[in-house]
DSSP file (Angstrom, degrees, kcal/mol; ACC not computed):
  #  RESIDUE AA STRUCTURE BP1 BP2  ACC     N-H-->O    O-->H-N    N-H-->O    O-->H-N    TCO  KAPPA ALPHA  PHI   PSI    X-CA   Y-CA   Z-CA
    1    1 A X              0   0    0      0, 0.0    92,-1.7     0, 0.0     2,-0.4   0.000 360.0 360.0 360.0 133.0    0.0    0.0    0.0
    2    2 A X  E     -AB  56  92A   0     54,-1.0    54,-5.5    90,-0.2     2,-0.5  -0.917 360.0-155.1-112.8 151.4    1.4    3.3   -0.8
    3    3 A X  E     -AB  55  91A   0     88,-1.7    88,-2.1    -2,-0.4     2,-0.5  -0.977   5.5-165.8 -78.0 100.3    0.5    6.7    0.9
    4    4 A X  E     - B   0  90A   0     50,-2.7     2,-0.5    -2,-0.5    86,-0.2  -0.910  13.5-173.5-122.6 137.5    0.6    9.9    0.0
    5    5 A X  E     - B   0  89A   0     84,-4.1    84,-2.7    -2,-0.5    48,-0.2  -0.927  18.1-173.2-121.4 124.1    0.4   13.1    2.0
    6    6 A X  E     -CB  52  88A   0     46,-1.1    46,-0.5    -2,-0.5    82,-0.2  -0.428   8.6-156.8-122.9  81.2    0.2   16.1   -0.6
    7    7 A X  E     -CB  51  87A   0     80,-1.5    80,-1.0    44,-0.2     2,-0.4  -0.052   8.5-168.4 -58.1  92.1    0.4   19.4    1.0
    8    8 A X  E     -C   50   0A   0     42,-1.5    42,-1.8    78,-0.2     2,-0.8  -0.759  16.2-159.9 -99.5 136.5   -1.0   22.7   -0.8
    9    9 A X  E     -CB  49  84A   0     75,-0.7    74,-3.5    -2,-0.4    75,-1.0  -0.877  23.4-161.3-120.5 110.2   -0.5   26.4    0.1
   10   10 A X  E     - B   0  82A   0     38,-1.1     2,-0.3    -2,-0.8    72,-0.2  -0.398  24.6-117.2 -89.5 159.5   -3.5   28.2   -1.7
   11   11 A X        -     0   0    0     70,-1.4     4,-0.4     1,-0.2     7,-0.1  -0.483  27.8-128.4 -80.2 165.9   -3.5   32.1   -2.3
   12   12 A X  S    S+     0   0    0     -2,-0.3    -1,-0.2     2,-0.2     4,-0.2   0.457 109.2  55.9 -96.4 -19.1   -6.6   33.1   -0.1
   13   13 A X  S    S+     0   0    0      1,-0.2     3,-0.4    68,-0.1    -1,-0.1   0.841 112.2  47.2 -89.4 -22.6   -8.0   35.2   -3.7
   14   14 A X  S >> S+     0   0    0     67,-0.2     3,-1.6     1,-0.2     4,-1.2   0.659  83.2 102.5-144.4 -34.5   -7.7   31.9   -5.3
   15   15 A X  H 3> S+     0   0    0      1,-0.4     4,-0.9    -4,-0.4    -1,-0.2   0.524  84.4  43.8 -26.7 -36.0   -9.4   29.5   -2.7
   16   16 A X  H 3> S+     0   0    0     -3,-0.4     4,-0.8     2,-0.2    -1,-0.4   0.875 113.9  47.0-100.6 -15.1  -12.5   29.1   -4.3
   17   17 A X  H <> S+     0   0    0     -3,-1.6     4,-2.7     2,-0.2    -2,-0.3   0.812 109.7  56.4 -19.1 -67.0  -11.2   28.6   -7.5
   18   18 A X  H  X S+     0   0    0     -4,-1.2     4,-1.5     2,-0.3    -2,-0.2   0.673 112.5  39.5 -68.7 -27.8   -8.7   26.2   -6.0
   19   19 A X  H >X S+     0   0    0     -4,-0.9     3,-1.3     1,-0.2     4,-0.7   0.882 111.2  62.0 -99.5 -90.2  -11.6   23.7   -4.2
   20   20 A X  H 3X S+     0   0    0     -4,-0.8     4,-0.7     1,-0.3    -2,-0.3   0.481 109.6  31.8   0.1 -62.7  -13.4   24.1   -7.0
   21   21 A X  H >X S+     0   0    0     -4,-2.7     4,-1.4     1,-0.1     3,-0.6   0.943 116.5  60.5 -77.6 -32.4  -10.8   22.5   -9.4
   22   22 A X  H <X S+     0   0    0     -4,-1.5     4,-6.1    -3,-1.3     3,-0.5   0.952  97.2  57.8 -27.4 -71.8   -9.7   20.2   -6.7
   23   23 A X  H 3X S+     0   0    0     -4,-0.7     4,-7.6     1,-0.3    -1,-0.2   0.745 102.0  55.6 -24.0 -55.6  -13.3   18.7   -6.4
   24   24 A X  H <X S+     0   0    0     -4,-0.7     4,-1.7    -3,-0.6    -1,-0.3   0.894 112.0  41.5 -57.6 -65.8  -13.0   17.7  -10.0
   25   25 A X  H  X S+     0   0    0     -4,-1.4     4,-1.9    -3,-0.5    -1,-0.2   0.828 109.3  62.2 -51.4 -39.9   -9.6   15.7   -9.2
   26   26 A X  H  X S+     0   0    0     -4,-6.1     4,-0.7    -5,-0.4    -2,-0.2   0.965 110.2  38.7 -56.7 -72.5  -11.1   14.3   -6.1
   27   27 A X  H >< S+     0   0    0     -4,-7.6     3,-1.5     1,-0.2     4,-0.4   0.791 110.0  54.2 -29.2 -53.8  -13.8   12.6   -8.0
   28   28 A X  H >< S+     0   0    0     -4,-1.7     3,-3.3     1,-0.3    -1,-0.2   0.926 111.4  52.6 -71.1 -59.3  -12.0   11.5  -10.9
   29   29 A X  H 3< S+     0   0    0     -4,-1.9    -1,-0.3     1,-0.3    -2,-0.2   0.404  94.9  60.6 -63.0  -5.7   -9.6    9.8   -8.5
   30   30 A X  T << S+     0   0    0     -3,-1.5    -1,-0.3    -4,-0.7    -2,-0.2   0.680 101.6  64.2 -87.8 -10.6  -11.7    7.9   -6.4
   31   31 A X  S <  S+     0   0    0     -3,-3.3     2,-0.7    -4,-0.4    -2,-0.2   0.422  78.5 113.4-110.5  17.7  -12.5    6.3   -9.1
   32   32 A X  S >  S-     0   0    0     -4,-0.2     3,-2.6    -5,-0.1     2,-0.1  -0.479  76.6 -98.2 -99.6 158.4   -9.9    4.9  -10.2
   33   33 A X  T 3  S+     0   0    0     -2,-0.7    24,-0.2     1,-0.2    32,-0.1   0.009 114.2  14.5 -25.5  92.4   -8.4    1.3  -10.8
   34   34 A X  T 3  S+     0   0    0      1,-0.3    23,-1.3    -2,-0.1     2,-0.6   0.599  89.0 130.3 115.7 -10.0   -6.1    1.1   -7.3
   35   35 A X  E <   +D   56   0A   0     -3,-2.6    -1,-0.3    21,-0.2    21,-0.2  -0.804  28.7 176.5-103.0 137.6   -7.3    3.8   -5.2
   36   36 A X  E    S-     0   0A   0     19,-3.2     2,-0.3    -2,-0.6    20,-0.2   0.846  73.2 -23.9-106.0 -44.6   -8.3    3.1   -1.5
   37   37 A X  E     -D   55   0A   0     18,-1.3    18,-1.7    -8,-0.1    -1,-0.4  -0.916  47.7-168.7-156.3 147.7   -9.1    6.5   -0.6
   38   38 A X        +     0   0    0     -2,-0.3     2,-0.3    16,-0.3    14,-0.1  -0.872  24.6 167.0-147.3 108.9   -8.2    9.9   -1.7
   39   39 A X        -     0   0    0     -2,-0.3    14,-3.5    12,-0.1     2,-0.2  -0.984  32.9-136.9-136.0 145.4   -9.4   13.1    0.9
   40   40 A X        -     0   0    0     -2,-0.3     2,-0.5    12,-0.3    12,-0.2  -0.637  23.2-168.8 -77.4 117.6   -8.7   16.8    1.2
   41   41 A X        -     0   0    0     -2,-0.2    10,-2.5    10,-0.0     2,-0.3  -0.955  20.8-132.7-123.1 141.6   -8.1   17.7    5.1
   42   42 A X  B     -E   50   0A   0     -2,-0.5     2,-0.5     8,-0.3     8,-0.2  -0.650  20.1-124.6 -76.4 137.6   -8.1   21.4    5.8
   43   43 A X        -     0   0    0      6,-1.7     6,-0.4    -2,-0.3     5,-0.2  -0.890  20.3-158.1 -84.6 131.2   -4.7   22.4    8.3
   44   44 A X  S    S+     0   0    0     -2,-0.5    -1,-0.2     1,-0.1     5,-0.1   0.965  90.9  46.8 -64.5 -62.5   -6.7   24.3   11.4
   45   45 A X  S    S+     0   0    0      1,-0.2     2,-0.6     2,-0.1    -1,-0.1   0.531 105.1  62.0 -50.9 -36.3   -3.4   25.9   12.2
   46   46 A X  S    S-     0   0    0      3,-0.2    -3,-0.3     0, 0.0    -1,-0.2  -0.827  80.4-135.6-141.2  82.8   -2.5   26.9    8.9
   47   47 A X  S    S-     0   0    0     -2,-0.6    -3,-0.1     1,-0.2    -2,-0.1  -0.007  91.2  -1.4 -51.4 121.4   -4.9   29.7    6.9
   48   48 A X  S    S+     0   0    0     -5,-0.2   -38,-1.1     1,-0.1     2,-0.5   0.906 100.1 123.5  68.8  49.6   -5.3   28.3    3.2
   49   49 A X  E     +C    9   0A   0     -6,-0.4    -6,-1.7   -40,-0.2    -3,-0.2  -0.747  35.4 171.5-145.5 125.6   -3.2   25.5    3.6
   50   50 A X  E     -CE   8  42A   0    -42,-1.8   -42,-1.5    -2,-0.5     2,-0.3  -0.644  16.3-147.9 -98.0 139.9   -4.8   21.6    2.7
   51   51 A X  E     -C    7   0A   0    -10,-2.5   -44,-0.2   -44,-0.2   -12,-0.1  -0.740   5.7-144.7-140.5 127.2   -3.6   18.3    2.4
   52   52 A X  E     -C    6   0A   0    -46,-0.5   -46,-1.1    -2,-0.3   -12,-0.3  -0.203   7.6-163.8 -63.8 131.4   -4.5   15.3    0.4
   53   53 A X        +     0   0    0    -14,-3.5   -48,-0.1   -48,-0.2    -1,-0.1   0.248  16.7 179.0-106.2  28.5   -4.1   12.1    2.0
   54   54 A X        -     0   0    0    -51,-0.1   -50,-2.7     1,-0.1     2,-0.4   0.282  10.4-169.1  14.5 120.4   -4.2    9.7   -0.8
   55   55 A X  E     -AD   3  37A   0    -18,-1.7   -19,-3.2   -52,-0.3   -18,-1.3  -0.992  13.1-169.8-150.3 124.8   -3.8    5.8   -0.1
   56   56 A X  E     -AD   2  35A   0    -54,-5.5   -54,-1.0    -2,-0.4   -21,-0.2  -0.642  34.6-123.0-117.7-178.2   -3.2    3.4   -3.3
   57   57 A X  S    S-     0   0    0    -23,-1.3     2,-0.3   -56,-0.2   -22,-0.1   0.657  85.1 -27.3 -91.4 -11.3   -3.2   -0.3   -3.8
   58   58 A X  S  > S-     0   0    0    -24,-0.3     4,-0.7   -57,-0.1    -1,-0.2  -0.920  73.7 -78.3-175.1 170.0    0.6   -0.3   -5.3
   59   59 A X  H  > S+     0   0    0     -2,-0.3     4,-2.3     2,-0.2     5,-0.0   0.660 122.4  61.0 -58.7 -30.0    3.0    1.6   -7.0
   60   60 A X  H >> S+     0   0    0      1,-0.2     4,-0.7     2,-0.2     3,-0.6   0.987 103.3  55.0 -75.3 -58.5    1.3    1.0  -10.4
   61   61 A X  H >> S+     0   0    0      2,-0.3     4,-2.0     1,-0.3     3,-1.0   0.867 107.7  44.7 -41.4 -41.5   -1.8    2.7   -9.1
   62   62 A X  H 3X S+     0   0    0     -4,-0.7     4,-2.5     1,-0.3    -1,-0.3   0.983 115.5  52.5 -90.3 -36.9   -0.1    5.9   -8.1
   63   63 A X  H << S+     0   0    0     -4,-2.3     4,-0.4    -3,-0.6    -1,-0.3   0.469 110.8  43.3 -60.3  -4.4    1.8    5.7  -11.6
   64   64 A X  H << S+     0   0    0     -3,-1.0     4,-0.4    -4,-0.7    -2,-0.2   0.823 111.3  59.4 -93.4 -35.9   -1.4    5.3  -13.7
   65   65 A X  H  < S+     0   0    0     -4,-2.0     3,-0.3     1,-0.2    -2,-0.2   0.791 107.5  46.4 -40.8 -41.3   -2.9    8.2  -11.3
   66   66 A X  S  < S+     0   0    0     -4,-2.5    -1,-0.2    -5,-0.4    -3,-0.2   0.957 112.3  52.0 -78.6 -32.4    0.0   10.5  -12.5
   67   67 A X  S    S+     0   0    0     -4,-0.4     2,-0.2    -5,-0.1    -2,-0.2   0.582  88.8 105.2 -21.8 -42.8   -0.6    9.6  -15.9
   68   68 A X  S >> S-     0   0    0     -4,-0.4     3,-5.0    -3,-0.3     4,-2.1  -0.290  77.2-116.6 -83.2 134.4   -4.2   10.3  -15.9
   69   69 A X  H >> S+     0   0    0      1,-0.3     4,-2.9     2,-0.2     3,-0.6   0.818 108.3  46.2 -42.8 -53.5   -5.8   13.3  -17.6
   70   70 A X  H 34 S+     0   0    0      1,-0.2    -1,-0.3     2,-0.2   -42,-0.1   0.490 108.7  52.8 -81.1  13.0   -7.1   14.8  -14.5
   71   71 A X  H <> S+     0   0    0     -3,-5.0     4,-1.0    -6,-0.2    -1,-0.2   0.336 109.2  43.9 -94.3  -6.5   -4.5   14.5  -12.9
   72   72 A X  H <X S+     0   0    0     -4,-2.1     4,-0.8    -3,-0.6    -2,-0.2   0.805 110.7  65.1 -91.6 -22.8   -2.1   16.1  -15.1
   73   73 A X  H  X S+     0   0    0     -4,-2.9     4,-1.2    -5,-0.5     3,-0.2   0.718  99.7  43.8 -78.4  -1.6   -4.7   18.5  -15.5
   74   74 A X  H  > S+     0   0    0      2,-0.2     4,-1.2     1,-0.2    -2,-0.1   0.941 109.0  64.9 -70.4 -66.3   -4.7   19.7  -12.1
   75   75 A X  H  < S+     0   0    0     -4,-1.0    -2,-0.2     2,-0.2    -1,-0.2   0.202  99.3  43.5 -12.7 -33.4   -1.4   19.7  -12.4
   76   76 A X  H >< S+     0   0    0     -4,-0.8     3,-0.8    -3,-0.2     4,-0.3   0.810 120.3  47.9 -69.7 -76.4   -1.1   22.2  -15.0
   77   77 A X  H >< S+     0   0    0     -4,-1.2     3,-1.7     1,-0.2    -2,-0.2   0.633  78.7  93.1  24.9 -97.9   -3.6   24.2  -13.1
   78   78 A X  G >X S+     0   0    0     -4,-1.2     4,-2.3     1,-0.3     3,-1.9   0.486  73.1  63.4 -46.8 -59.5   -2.4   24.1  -10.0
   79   79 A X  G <4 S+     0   0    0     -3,-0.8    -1,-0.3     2,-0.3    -2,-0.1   0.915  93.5  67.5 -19.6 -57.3    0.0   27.8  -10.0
   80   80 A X  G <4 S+     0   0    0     -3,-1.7    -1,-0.3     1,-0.3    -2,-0.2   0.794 113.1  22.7 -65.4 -20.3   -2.6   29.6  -10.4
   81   81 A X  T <4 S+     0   0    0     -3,-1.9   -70,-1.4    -4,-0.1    -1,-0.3   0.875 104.7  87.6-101.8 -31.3   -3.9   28.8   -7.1
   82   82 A X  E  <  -B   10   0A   0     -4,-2.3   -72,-0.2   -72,-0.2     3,-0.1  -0.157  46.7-172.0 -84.1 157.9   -1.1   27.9   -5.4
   83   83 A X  E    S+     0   0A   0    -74,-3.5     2,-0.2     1,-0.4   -73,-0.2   0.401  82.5  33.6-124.5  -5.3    1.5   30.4   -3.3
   84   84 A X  E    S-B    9   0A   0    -75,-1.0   -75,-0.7     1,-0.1    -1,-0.4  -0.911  95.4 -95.1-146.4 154.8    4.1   27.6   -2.6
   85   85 A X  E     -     0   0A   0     -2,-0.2     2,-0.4     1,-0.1   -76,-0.3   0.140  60.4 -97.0 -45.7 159.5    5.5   24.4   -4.5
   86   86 A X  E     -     0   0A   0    -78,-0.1     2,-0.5    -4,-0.1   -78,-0.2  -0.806  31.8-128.1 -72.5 121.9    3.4   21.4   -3.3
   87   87 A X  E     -B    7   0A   0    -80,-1.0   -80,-1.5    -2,-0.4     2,-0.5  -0.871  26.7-170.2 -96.9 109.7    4.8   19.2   -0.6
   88   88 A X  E     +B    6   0A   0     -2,-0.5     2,-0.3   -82,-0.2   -82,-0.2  -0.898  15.0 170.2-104.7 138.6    4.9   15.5   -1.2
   89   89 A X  E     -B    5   0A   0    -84,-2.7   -84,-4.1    -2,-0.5     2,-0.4  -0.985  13.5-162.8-121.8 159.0    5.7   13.0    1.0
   90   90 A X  E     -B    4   0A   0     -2,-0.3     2,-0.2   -86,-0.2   -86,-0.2  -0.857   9.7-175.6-131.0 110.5    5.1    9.4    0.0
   91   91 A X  E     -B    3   0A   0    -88,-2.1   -88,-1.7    -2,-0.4     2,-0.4  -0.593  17.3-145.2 -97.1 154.6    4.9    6.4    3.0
   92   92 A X  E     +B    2   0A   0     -2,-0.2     2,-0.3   -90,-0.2   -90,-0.2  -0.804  37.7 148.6 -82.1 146.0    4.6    2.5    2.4
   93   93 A X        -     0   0    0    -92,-1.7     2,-0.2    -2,-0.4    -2,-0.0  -0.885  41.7-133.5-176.7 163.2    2.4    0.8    5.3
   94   94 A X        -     0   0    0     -2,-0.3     2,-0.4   -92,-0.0    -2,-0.0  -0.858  37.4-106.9-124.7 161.3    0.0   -2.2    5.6
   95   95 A X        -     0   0    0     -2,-0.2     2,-0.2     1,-0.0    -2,-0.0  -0.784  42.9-167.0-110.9 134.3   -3.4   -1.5    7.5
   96   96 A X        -     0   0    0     -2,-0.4     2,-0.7     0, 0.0    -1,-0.0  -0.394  23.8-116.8 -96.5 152.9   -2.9   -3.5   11.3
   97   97 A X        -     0   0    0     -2,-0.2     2,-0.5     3,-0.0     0, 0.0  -0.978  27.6-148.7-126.5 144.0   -6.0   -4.1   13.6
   98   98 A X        -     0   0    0     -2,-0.7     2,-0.2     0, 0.0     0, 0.0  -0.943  25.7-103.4-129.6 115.1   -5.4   -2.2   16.8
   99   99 A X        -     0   0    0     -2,-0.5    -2,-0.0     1,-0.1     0, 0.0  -0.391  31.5-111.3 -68.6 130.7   -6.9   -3.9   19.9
  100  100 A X              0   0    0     -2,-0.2    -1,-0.1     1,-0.2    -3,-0.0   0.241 360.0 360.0 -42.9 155.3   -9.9   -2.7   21.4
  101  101 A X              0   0    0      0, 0.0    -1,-0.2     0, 0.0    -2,-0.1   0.693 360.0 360.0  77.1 360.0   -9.9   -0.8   25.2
């Protein structure tokens, strides 16, 4: 399973603009081949700044997701709202059952 936490720091003029195209990527991407979950968490601490938590089945998933037309098209995108690069990190894990009490 791969992970990805992808970090955005939106201009505040640009915010609605910026969820707005987001949304579009959010969809696209849940519905792809390989994807376990893909959500947008607001930082409380940190005015206009988001992060996508993204969780795939493999490596090939997260490489057909960069591949894919809406995601390159965010990608393109993605300046006009943004006020700093994008911060990726990318984790391996396997999901654990955590005892009750």
């Amino acid at each position: 399973m791969i992970i990805i936490h992808a970090t955005f720091h939106v201009n505040p003029a640009k915010n609605e603009d910026f969820m707005r195209e987001i949304q579009t990527l959010i969809s696209a991407s849940r519905e792809e081949d390989g994807n376990i979950s893909y959500s947008l968490y607001k930082d409380t601490e940190k005015e206009s700044s988001y992060t996508m938590v993204e969780v795939w089945k493999d490596p090939n998933a997260v490489g057909f997701h960069n591949q894919s037309a809406h995601f390159q098209a965010f990608v393109a995108k993605a300046p006009e709202y943004l006020s700093a690069p994008t911060e990726i990190k990318a984790y391996t894990g396997e999901p654990m059952e955590i005892p009750a009490g």
